[in-house]
C-alpha positions in Angstrom: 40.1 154.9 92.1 43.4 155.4 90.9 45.3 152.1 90.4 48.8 153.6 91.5 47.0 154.8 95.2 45.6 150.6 95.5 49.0 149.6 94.8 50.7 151.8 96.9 47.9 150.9 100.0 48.1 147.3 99.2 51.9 147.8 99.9 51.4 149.1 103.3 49.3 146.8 104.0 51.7 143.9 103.3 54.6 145.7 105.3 52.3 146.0 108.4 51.3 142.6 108.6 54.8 141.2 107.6 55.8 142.9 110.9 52.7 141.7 112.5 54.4 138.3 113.4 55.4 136.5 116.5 58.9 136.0 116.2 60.3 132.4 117.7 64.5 132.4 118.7 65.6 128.5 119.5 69.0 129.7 119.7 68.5 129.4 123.7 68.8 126.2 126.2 66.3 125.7 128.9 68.3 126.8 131.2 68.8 130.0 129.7 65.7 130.8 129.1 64.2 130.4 132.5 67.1 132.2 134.1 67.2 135.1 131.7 63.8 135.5 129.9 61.2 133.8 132.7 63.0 134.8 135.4 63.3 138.4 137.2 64.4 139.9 140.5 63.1 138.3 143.4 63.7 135.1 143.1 66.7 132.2 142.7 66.7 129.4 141.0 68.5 126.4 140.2 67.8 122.9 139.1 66.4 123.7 135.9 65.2 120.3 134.1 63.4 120.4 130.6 61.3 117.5 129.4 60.2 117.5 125.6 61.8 117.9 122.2 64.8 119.8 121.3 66.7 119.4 118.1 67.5 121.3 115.4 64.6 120.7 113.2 61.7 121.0 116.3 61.7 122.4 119.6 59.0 122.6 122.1 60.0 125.7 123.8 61.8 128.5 122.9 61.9 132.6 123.3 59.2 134.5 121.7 58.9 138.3 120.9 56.8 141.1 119.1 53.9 139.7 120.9 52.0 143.2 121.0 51.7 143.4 117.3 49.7 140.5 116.8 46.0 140.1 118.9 48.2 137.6 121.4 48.5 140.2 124.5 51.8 139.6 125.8 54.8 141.1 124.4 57.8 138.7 124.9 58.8 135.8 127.0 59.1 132.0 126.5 56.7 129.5 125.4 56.2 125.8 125.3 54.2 123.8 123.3 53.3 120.3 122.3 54.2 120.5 118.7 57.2 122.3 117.4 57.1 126.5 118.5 57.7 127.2 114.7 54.5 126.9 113.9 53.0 128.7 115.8 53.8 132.0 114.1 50.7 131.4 111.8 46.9 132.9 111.5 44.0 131.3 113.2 43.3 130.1 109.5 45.8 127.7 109.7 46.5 125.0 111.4 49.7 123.3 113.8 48.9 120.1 115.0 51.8 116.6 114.5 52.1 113.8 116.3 55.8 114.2 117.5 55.8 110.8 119.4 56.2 112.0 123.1 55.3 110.5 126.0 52.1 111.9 128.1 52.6 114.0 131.7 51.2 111.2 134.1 50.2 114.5 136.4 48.3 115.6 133.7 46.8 112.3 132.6 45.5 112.1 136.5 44.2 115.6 136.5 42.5 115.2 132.9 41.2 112.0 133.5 42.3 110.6 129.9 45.3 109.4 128.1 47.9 112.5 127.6 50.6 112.6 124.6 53.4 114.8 123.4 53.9 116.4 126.9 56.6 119.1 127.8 57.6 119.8 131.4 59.8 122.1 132.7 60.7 122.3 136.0 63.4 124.1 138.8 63.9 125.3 142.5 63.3 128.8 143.5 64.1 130.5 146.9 61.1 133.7 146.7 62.2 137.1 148.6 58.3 138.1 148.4 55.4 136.2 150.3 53.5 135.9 147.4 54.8 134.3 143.5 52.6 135.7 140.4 53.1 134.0 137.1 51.5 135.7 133.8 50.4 133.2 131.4 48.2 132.6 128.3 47.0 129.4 127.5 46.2 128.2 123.9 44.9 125.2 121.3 43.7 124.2 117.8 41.1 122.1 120.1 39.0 125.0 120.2 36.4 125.3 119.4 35.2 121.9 118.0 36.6 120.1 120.3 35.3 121.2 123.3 33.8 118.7 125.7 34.4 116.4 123.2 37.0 113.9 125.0 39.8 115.9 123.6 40.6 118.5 126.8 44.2 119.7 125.9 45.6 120.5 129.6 48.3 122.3 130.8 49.2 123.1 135.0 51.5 125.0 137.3 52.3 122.5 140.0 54.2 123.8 143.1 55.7 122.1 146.3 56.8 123.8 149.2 55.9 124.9 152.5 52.5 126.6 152.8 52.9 130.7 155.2 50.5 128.9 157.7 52.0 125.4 158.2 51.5 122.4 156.0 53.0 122.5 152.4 51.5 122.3 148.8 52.7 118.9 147.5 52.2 118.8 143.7 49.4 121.5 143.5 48.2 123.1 140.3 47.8 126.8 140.9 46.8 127.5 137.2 43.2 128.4 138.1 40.2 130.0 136.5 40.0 133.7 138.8 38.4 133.3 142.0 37.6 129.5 141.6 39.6 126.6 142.2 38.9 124.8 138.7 41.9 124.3 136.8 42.4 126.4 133.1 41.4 123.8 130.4 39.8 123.9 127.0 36.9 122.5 128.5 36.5 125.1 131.6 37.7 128.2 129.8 35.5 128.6 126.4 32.7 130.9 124.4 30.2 129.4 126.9 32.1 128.7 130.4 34.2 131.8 131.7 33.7 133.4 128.8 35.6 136.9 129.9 38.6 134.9 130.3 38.9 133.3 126.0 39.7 134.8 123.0 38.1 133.0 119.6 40.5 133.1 117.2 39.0 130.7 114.7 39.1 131.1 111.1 41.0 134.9 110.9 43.9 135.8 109.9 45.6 136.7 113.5 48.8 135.0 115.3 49.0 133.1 116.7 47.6 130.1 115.2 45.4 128.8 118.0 42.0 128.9 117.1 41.3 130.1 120.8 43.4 130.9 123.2 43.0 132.8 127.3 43.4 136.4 128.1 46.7 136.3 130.7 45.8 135.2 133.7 48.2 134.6 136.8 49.3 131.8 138.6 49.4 132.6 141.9 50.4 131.6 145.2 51.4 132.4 148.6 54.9 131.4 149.7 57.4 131.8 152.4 60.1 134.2 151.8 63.4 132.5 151.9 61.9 128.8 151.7 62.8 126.3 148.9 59.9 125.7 146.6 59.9 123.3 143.4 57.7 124.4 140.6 56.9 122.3 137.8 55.0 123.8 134.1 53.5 120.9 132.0 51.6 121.0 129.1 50.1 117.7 126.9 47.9 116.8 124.1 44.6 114.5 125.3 42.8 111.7 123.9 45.0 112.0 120.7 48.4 113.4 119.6 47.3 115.9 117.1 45.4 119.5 117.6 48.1 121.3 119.3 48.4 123.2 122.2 50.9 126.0 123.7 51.3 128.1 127.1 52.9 131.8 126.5 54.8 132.6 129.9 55.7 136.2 130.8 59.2 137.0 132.9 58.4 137.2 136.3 58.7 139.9 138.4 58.7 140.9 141.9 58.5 143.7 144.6 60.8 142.7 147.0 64.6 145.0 146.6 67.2 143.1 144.9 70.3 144.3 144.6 73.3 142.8 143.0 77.0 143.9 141.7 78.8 144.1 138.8 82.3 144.6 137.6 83.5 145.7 134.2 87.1 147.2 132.8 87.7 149.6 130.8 90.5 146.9 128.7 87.6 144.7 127.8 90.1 142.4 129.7 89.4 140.3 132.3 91.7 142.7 134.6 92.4 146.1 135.7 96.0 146.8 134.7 98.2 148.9 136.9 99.0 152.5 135.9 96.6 151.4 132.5 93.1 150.8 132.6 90.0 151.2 135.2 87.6 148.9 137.1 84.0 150.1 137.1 82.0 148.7 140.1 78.1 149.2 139.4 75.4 148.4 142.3 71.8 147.8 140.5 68.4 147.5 141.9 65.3 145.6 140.3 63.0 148.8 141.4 63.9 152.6 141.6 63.2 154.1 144.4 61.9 157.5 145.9 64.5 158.6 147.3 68.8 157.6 147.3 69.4 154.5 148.0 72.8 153.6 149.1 74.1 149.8 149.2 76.5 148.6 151.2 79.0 145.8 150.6 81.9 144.3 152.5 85.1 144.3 150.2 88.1 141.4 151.1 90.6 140.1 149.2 94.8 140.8 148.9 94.7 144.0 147.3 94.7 147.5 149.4 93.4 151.2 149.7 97.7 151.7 148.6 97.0 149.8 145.1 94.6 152.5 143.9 94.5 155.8 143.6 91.5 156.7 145.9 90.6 154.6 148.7 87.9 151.8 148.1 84.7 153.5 149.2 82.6 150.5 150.9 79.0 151.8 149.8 77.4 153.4 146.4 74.7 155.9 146.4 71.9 154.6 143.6 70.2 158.2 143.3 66.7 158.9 143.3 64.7 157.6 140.4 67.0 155.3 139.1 68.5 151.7 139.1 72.2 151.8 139.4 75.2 153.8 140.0 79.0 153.2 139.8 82.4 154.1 140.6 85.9 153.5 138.9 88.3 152.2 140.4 91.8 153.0 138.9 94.7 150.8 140.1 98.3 152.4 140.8 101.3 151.2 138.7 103.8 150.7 141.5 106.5 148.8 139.2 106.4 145.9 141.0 105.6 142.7 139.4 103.1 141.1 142.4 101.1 139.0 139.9 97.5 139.1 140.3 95.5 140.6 143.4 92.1 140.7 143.4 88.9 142.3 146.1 85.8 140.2 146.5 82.9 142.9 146.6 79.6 141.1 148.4 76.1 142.6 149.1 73.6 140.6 150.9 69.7 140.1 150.5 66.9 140.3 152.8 67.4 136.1 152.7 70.8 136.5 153.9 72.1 135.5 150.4 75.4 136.6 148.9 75.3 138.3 145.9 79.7 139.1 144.9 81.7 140.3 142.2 85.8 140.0 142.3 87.9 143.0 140.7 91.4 141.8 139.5 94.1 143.4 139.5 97.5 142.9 137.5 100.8 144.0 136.4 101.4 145.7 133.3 103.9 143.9 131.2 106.1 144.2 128.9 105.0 144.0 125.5 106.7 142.5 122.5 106.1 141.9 119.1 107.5 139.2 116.5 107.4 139.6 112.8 110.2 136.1 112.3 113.3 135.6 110.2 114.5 137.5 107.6 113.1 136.0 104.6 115.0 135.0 101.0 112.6 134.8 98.0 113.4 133.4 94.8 112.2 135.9 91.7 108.3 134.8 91.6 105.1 136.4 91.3 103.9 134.7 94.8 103.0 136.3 97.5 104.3 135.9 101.1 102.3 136.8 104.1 104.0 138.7 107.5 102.7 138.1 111.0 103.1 139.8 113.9 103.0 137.9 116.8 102.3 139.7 120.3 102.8 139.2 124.1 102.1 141.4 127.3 99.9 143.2 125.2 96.9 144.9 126.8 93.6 144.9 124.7 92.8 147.1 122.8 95.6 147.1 120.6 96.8 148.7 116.9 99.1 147.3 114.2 100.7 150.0 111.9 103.1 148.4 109.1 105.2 150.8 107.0 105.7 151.0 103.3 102.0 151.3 103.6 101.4 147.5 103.5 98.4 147.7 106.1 96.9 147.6 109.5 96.4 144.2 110.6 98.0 141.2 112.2 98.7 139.3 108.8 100.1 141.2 105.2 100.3 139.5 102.1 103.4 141.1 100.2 104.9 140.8 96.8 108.1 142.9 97.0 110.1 143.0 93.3 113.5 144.3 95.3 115.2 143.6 98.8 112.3 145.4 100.8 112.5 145.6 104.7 109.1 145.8 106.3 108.7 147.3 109.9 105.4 146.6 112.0 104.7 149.0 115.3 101.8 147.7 118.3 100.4 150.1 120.2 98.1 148.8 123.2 95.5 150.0 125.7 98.3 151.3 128.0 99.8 153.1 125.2 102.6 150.8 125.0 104.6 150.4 121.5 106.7 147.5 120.2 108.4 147.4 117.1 109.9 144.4 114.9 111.1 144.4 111.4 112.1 141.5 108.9 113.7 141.9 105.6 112.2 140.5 102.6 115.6 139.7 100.3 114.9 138.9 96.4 117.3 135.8 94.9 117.3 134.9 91.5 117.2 131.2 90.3 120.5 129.5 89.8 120.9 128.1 86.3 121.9 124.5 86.1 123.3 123.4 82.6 126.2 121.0 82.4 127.4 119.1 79.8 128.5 115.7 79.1 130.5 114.1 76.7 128.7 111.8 74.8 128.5 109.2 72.5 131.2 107.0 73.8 131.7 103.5 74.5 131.2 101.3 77.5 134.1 101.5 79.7 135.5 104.8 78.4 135.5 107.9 81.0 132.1 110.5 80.9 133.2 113.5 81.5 130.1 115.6 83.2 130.7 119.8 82.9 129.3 122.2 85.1 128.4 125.7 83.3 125.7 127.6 85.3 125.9 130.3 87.6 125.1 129.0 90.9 128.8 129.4 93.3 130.9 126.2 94.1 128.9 126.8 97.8 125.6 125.6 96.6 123.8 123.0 97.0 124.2 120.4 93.9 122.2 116.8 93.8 123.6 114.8 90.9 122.2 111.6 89.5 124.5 109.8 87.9 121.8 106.9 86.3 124.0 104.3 87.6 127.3 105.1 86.6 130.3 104.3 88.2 131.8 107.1 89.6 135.7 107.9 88.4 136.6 111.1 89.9 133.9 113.9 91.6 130.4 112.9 92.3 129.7 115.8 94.6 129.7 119.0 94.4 129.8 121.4 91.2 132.4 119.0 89.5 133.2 118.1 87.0 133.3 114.6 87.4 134.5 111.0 85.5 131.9 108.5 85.4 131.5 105.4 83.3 129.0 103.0 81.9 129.7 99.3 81.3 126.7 98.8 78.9 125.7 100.5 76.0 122.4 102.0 76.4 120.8 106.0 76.7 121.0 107.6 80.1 120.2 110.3 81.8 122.0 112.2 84.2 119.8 114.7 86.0 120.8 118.1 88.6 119.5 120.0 91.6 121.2 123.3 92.4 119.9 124.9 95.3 121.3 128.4 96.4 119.8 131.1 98.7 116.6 129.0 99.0 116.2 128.8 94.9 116.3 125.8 93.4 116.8 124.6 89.6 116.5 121.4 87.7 118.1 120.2 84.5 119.1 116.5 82.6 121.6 115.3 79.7 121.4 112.1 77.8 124.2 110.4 77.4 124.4 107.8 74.5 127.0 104.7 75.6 127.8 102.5 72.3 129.5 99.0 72.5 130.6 96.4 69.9 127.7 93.7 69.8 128.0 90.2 71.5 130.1 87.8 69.8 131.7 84.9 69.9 134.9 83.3 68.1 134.7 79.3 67.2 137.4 76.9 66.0 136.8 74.5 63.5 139.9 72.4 62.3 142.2 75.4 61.2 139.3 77.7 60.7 138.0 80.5 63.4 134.6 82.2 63.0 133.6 85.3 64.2 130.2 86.2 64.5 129.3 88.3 61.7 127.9 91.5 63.7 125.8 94.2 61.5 128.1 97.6 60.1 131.3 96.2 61.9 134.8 96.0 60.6 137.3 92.6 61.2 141.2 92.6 61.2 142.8 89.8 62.1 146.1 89.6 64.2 148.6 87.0 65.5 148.9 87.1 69.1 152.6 85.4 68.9 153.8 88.4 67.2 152.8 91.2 69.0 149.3 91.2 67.8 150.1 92.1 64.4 147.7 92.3 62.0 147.5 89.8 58.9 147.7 91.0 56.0 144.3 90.7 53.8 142.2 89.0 56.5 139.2 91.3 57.1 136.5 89.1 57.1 134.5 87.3 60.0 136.3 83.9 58.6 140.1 83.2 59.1 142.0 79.9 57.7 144.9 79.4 59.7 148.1 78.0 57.4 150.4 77.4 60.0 149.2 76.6 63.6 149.4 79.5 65.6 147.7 82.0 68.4 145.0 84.3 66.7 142.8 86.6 67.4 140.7 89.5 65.9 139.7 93.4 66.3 136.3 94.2 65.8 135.2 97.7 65.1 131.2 98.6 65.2 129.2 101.6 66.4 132.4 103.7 66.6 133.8 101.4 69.4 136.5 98.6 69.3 136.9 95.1 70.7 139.9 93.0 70.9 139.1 89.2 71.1 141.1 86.8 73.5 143.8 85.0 71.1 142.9 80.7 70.7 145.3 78.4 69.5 145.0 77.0 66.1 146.9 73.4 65.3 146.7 72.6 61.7 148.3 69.4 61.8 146.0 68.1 64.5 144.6 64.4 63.7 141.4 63.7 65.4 141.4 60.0 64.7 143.3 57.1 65.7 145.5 55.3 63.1 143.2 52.2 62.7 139.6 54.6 62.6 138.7 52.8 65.4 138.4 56.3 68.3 137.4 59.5 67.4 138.4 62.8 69.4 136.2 65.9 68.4 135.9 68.6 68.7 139.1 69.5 68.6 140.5 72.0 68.8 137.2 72.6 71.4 136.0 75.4 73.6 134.8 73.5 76.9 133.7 69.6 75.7 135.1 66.7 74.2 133.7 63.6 72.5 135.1 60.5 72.2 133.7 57.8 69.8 134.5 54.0 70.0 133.8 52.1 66.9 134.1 48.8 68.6 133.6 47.8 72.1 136.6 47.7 74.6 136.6 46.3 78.3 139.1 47.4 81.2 140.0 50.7 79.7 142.1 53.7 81.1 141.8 57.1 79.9 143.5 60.3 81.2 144.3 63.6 80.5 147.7 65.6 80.5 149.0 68.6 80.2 152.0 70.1 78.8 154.1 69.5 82.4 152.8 65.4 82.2 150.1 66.0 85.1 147.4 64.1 85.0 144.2 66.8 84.9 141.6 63.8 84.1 141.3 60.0 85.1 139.1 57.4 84.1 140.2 53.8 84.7 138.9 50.4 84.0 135.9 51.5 81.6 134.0 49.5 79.7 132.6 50.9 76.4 130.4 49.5 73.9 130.6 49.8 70.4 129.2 52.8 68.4 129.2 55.2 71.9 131.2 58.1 73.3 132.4 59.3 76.5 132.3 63.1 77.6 134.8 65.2 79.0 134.4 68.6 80.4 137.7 70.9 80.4 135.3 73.8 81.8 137.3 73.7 85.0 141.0 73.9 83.0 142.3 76.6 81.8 143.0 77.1 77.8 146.1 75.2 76.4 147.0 71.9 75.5 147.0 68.7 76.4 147.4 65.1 75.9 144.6 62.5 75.5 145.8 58.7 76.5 143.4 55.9 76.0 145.4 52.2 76.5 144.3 48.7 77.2 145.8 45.3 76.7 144.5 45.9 72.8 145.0 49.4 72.3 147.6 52.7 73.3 147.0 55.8 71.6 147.2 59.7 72.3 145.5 62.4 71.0 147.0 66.3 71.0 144.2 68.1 72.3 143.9 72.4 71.7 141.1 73.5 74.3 140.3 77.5 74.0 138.0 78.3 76.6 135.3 81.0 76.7 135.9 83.7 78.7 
């Protein structure tokens, strides 16, 4: 045989059997799927209750469909199981059985007669419009066939309460029943050798599902009282152990009995007819076609009137021949004024006496507008912006049209390289239009240089520049690194500012114009003369001797003039004097404060015996006894004779000294007095203080 023709069979072969599978939706709750896929016409539930797993990763019931291309017999409806429903899309070869840790179904553990596991239950009200309920079923397990009557009789039931048509009521009775008997469906009753006509043996092949035996439908049926409350309950449990699983397929019920019901759509997709702009659509359906017409009538109340539409409201619709619904449209009248919403309330009863309604709303149209914001500034960039269009009293469906071609939805991205208005127009349902535009304008960056002088010394005046091209309205953030501001500070400038220390700084700017913002910085170098200090010793002063600096000397008591020749960090004094010196370094100078030089000053008493040092001195003075002394006074004078320093009846001991601090006096000088009953001596004492 040609080896293309097997391929090409064993192809079609796969694509059969890949559709040849039951397919399992959990995207439903149990309450969904009992009211839309269990379910029909002719009867009304409520009180849906669901006992078993649900969870994302197992569910024990769930819709099923494509039932007719496998050997299962029933197309579509729901099934429940007491392992999880995704396994059961498998051949009889495999196998689904997991202990999922549920509790048993006491109901079922009385009617087995053994211990029951991994039950599922679900249960609701129902009010029946027939005398007689029908359920199609198929019941199926992994128990068969080795385990049957082995201990291990996977049960299921269909237990109803409710009052029996002649008197009495079924309380809890299983009407899941082999045909014509009343022995309940169970692997152990229902097998290849007990009721035989009613099992399938699945065992071993390669058909879904993956039961290895499973019923052909049978019914649950019962006899009811039309318009009486019934509770049903449809349980399902593992026996004697939690593994082998087992699963009843459930069919959508449906009835005899005439149900008709109402239904109201718009032509919008709103929730409303709009006057003078869209159409209600008022449908009557039927469960069963009939012979002949039909017609159904319904009563109509509510605030709106025959005068708000264009026809009157015809109180009955014709379902023709043959078929299952018919409609009319409704088409509300725009009478320009704004009522706000009027509604009718459309009801049809049953044979029950139950209300089945619909309510038709009606409202005004409108106004509709449309916002596309602010006018827009953009800074020269390759970024896009994005446009919305923001809508109100708009009636669905609606259109966006933008022009310069830039699109046909709510939102544009758009990267204009000029000034660039963009218009957007809405057109709705009622053919409405709205228009908006916003302009799109295109601003270049504002430049922000600036100069500063620099270097220049601590104290001396910064002077800070501005030389970009932003306008004296913009926007300008200055950091000044500290400085102390002269003149300006806000603002394009210019502007003084100083430093006190030397040091590098940085003054940074922000210029903002038309939404466009630019950054710049300048260092500004600050020198100053070093630290230094001038000491006196006898008639010599000492400056401190600073690296790359320059020294003139100059007498204070002649108009600071400098002395010839004395350039050097040491100056002798010749005749006693005020002095002081000019220091140049780093391209900055300082001027010292002038001290007092005495050359003929004698720091020692005639006889040796008190010494006065140092002196001249800059803030402390020693004095030195070389022999002991007892009631002692010493003071302190200045020029004007006030005392400035007392210290009476000391007594001193050979060999020490005593301390005085001139900290709190001003420079000068004064006069030293030390005097006993011995002793009376003065001392000319220079004091230059630090400043």
């Amino acid at each position: 045989m040609d080896k293309k023709f097997l391929f090409l069979i064993s192809l079609i072969f796969l694509a059969y059997h890949a559709k040849s599978q039951i397919q399992i939706d959990q995207s439903y709750t149990p309450q969904q799927l009992v009211q839309d896929y269990l379910i029909g016409g002719g009867l009304m539930v409520n009180n849906i209750t669901f006992s078993g797993v649900t969870s994302s990763t197992c569910n024990q019931i769930a819709l099923f469909n494509n039932g007719n291309t496998t050997s299962l017999g029933m197309n579509s409806g729901i099934v429940i199981a007491t392992g999880c429903v995704t396994d059961i899309p498998q051949p009889g070869s495999s196998y689904m059985g997991q202990s999922l840790g549920g509790p048993g179904v006491p109901d079922l553990t009385s009617l087995a007669g053994n211990t029951t596991f991994d039950g599922a239950v679900l249960e609701f009200d129902f009010v029946p419009l027939d005398a007689q309920i029908s359920f199609t079923y198929i019941f199926g397990s992994e128990e068969y066939p080795e385990y049957v009557n082995a201990g291990y009789n996977d049960i299921f039931a269909f237990f109803i309460t409710g009052p029996k048509p002649g008197g009495g009521s079924y309380t809890n009775q299983n009407i899941a029943l082999i045909p014509g008997t009343a022995i309940p469906v169970s692997i152990n009753n229902v097998n290849a050798g007990s009721y035989a006509q009613y099992f399938i043996d699945n065992d071993g092949t390669s058909n879904q599902p993956v039961f290895d035996g499973f019923t052909t439908p049978l019914n649950a049926v019962a006899e009811v009282v039309p318009c009486q409350t019934y509770h049903l309950k449809i349980c399902i449990a593992d026996v004697g152990d939690e593994v082998f699983d087992s699963g009843i397929f459930l069919k959508k019920y449906t009835s005899s009995a005439n149900i008709t019901y109402l239904n109201i759509t718009y032509s919008s997709g709103t929730t409303s007819a709009i006057e003078g702009c869209s159409t209600a659509t008022l449908t009557a359906i039927t469960n069963i076609p009939h012979t002949s017409n039909d017609t159904v009538y319904y009563t109509i109340h509510g605030t709106a009137t025959n005068a708000d539409f264009t026809q009157p409201v015809p109180t009955s619709i014709i379902i023709p021949s043959g078929q299952t619904s018919a409609s009319i449209i409704l088409n509300p009248v725009s009478d320009s004024l704004m009522e706000g919403s009027e509604y009718l309330v459309f009801t049809v009863s049953d044979s029950c006496c139950n209300s089945f309604n619909d309510t038709l709303w009606i409202t005004d149209k409108t106004a509709m507008t449309v916002d596309v914001g602010n006018d827009i500034t953009l800074c020269t960039t390759n970024t896009a912006t994005t446009l919305t269009a923001t809508v109100s009293g708009v009636t669905y469906p609606y259109t966006y049209a933008w022009n310069n071609g830039a699109g046909n939805t709510q939102s544009i991205s758009v990267l204009p390289v000029t000034d660039t208005q963009y218009k957007v127009t809405v057109t709705d349902a009622c053919g409405q239009t709205a228009t908006d535009s916003v302009n799109i304008f295109i601003s270049s960056f504002p430049t922000a240089i600036f100069t500063a002088t620099s270097p220049v010394c601590a104290g001396q005046p910064v002077t800070v520049t501005y030389q970009g091209n932003a306008s004296a309205n913009a926007i300008y953030n200055w950091n000044f690194d500290g400085a102390t501001i002269l003149s300006g500070g806000t603002g394009q400038g210019p502007h003084e500012i100083t430093w006190t220390s030397a040091g590098v700084y940085t003054i940074t700017l922000s210029v903002t114009e038309n939404n466009c913002t630019s950054n710049s910085n300048v260092s500004v170098i600050i020198n100053a003369v070093d630290n230094y200090t001038v000491n006196i010793s006898d008639s010599t002063a000492t400056v401190s001797d600073l690296p790359g600096a320059s020294y003139q000397w100059i007498d204070c008591q002649n108009g600071n003039a400098p002395i010839m020749g004395e350039t050097n960090p040491t100056f002798i004094a010749t005749t006693s004097g005020s002095y002081g010196v000019i220091i140049n370094q780093n391209g900055c100078t300082s001027v010292s404060s002038c001290v007092y030089i005495d050359t003929h000053i004698n720091q020692n008493d005639m006889n040796g015996t008190i010494s006065v040092f140092p002196n001249p001195t800059q803030g402390t003075l020693y004095i030195s006894f070389e022999q002991s002394m007892e009631n002692t006074f010493i003071t302190l004078t200045n020029l004007l004779g006030k005392k400035v320093y007392e210290s009476n009846n000391v007594i001193i001991q050979k060999g020490t000294n005593t301390t005085i601090d001139l900290s709190v006096l001003p420079s000068g000088f004064y006069f030293l007095n030390i005097e006993n009953k011995n002793i009376h001596t003065t001392f000319k004492v220079v004091y230059n203080k630090i400043e």
